[in-house]
BABATOR-259309 format. One record per residue (C-alpha): chain; x negated, z, y negated; residue number from 1. Coordinates in pm, 1 decimal, always signed. Example, Ala and Ser with C-alpha at 12.3 -4.5 7.8 and 13.67 -1.06 7.14 Angstrom:
<pts>
  mol      east        up     north  seq
    A   -1230.0    +780.0    +450.0    1
    A   -1367.0    +714.0    +106.0    2
</pts>
This chain:
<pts>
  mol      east        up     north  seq
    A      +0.0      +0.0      +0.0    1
    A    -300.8     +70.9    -185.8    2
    A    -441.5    -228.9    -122.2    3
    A    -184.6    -420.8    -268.5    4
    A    -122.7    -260.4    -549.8    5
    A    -483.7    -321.4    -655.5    6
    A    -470.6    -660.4    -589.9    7
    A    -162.1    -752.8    -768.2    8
    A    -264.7    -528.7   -1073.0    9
    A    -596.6    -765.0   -1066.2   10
    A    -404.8   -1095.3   -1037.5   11
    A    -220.2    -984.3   -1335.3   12
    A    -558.2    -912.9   -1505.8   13
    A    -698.7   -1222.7   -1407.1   14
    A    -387.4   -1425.3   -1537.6   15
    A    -372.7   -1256.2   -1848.4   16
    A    -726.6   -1313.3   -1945.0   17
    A    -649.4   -1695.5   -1863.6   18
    A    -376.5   -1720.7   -2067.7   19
    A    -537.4   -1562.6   -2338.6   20
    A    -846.2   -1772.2   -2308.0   21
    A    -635.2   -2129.4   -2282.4   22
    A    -362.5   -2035.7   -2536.5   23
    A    -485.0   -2140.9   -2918.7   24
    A    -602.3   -1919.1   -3169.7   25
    A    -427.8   -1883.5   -3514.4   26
    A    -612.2   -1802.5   -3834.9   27
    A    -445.8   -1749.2   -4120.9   28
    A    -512.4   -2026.4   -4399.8   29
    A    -582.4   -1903.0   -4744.5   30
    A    -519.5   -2117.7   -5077.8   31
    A    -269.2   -2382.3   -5163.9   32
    A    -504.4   -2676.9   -4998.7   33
    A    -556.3   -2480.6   -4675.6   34
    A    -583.8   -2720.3   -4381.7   35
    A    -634.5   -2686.2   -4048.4   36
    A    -969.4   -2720.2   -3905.9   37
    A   -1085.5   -3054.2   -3725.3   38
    A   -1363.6   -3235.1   -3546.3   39
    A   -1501.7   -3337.5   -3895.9   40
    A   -1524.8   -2927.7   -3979.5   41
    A   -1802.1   -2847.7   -3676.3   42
    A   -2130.1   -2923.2   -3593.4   43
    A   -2330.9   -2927.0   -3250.5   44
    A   -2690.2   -2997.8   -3182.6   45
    A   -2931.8   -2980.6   -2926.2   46
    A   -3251.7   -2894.0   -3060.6   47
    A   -3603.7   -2964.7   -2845.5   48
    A   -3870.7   -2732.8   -2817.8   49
    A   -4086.3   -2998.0   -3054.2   50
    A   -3792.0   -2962.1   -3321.2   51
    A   -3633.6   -3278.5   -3258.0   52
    A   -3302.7   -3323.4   -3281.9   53
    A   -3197.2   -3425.3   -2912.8   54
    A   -2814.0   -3517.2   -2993.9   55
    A   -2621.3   -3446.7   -3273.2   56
    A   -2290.6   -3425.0   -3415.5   57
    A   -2207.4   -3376.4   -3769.5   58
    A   -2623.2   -3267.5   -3823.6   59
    A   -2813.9   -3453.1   -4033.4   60
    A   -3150.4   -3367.3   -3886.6   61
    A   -3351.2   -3105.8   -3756.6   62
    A   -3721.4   -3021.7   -3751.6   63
    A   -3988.4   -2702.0   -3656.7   64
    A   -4108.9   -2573.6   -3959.4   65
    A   -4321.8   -2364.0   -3786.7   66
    A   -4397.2   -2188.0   -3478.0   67
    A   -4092.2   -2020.2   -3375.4   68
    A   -3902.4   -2138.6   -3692.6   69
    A   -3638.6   -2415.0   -3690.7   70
    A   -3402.2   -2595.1   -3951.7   71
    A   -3099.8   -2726.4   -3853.3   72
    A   -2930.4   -2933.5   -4166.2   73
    A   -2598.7   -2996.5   -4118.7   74
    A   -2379.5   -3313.3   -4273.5   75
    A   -2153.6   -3203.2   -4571.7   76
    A   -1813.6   -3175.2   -4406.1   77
    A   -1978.7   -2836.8   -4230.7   78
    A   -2008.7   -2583.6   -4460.3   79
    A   -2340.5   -2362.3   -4296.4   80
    A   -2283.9   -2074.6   -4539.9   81
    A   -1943.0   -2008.4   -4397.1   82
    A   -1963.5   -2186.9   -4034.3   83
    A   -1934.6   -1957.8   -3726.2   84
    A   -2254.2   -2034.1   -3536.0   85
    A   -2310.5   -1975.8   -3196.1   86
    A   -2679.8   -2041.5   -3035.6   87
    A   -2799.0   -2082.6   -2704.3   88
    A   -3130.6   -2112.6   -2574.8   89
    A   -3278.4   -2416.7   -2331.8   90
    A   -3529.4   -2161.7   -2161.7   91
    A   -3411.6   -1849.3   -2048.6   92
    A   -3735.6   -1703.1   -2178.8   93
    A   -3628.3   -1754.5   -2515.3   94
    A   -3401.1   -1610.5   -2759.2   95
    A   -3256.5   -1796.7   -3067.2   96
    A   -3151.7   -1575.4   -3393.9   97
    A   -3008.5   -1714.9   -3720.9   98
    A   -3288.8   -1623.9   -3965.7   99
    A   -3083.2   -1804.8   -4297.7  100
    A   -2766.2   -2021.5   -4340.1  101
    A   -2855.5   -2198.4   -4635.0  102
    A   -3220.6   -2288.6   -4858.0  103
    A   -3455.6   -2019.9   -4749.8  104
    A   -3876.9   -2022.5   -4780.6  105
    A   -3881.9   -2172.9   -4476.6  106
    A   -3585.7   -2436.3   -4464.5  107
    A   -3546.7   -2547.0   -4864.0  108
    A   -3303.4   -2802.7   -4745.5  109
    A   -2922.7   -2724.6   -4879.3  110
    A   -2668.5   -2675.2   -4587.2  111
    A   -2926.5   -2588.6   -4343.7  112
    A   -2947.3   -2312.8   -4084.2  113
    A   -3294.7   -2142.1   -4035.7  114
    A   -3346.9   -2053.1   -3682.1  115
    A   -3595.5   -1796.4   -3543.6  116
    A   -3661.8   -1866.2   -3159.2  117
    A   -3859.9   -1514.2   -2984.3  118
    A   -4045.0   -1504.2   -2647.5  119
    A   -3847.4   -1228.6   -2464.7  120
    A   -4168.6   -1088.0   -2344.0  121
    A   -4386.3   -1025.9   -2626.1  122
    A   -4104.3   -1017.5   -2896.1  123
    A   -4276.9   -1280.9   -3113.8  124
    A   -4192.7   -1628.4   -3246.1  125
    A   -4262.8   -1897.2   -2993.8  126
    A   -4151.6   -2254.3   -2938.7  127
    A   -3841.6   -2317.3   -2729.7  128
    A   -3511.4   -2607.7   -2754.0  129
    A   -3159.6   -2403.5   -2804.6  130
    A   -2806.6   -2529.2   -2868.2  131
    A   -2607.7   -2503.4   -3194.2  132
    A   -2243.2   -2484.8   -3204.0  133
    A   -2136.8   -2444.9   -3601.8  134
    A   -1750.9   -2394.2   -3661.6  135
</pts>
């Protein structure tokens, strides 16, 4: 009886968290020219280890600045100051951190996203690709 109980409380789990995950998110719109957000809002790149922008959408180029430090500048539609940025890193010895969203010493670029990429086992900068998701 035990048994079952567990298991159906866990299918209900399980189907909650998919519905929540599949059903769409609403944000509230501020101002009178609100829109909703589109394709042309976001920006996605896959950045080598070398700084070279692998594939790109919505990024007008990227580049290593220097060891450990990458810019990522993004085409105008994306606004990097307010984007929601998620990273992700090509090695898993290496961990990508937004350093700046916008002109900084090291990325004097406007609408560009200064990345910091750390070696996980000596905690300083080193070379590695990641992936950038800007929203």
């Amino acid at each position: 009886m035990l048994r079952r109980t567990v298991s159906g409380v866990f299918a209900l789990t399980v189907a909650g968290l998919i519905a929540a995950a599949v059903s769409p998110a609403h944000a509230e719109q501020s101002g009178a020219h609100a829109r909703p957000a589109s394709f042309y809002d976001s920006a996605a790149a896959i950045v080598n280890a070398d700084g070279t922008l692998n594939r790109g959408t919505n990024v007008v180029r990227s580049w290593l600045a220097d060891t450990g430090r990458y810019c990522v500048q993004l085409a105008h539609p994306v606004s990097a100051p307010d984007a929601l940025i998620q990273l992700t890193p090509r090695d898993p010895r290496r961990l990508p951190h937004i350093a700046y969203r916008n002109p900084s010493a090291t990325c004097d670029h406007e609408n560009t996203i200064t990345v910091n990429v750390y070696d996980t086992n000596t905690g300083r900068l080193a070379d590695g690709g990641f992936d950038l998701l800007a929203i």
